[in-house]
N, C-alpha and C positions, 0 to 999 in steps of 0.2 A: 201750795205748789200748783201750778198750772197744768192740766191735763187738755187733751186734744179736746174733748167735752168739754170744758169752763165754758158758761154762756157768754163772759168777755171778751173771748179772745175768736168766738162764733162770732159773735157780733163785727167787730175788727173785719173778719173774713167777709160776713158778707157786706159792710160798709164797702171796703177796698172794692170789691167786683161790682156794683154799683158805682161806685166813682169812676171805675175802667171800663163800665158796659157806657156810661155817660162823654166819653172823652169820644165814641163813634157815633150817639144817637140821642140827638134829646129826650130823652124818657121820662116815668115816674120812676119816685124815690122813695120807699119808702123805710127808711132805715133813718133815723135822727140824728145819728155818727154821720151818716152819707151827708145827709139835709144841713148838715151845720156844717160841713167841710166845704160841698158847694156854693153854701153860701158865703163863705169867707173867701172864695178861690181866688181873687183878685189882689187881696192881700199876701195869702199864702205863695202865689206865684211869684211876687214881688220876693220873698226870703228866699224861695228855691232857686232866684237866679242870682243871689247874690251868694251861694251856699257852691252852687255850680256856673259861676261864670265861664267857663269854656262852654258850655251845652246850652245851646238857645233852645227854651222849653219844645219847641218844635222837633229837637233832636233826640230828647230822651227819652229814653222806650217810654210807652204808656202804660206797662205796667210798674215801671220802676216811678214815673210821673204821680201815677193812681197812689203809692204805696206815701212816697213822699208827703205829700199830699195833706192823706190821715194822718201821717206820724207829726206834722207840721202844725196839725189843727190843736192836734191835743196837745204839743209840747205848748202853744198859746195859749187855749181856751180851758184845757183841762187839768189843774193846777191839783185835783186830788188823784188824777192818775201819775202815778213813779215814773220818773223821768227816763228810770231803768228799765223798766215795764214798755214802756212806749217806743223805745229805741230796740231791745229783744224782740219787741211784738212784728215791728216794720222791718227789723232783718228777715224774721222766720216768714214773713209771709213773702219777702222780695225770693229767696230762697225757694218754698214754694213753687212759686207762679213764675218767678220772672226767670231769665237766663242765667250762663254760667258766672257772670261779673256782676249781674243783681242786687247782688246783697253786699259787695265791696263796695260798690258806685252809693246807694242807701245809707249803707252805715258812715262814709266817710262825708256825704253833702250834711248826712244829721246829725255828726261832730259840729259842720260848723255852725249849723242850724240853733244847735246851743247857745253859743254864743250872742246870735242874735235875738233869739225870744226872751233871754235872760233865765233860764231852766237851771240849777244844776245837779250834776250827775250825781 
């Protein structure tokens, strides 16, 4: 069971806020979660706008962006993280950080997000 302490789900946290501290300022990264997400960003942006075509990335908030984002990298690249894990982790952190529609807007793009990466629940 996951505790607010799990180093995974620390990790997730401070990936995320590095990928949102990066969406205002080119920085260092030093997070391997962060470092592997930005490196694929051009790929991943490609599924978030086919996940949320009403919202041209320019439009969604960039914490909700930032959260997608991660949750997108792993549903791809991290095939021993639970598809369930990955989808809980990117709600509670939109929840968190992001506003009161946050985690509606997250959870429903990374329904369809599913479908495209080939993941199942």
């Amino acid at each position: 069971m996951k505790t607010a302490a799990d180093p995974r789900h620390l990790n997730r946290i401070k990936a995320f806020k590095q990928i949102f501290a990066r969406s205002f300022l080119d920085q260092v990264v030093d997070n391997d979660l962060a470092t592997n997400t930005i490196s694929h960003q051009d790929e991943i942006d490609e599924i978030i706008k086919k996940c949320a075509p009403e919202w041209p990335l320019s439009q969604i908030n960039r914490v909700d962006l930032s959260v997608l984002r991660l949750a997108v990298y792993e549903l791809l690249y991290k095939a021993d993280v639970p598809t369930k894990v990955v989808l809980d982790e990117a709600v509670e952190i939109a929840k968190r950080y992001g506003g009161g529609s946050s985690s509606s807007f997250v959870n429903g793009a990374l329904a369809a997000a599913l479908k495209l990466t080939n993941r199942e629940t």
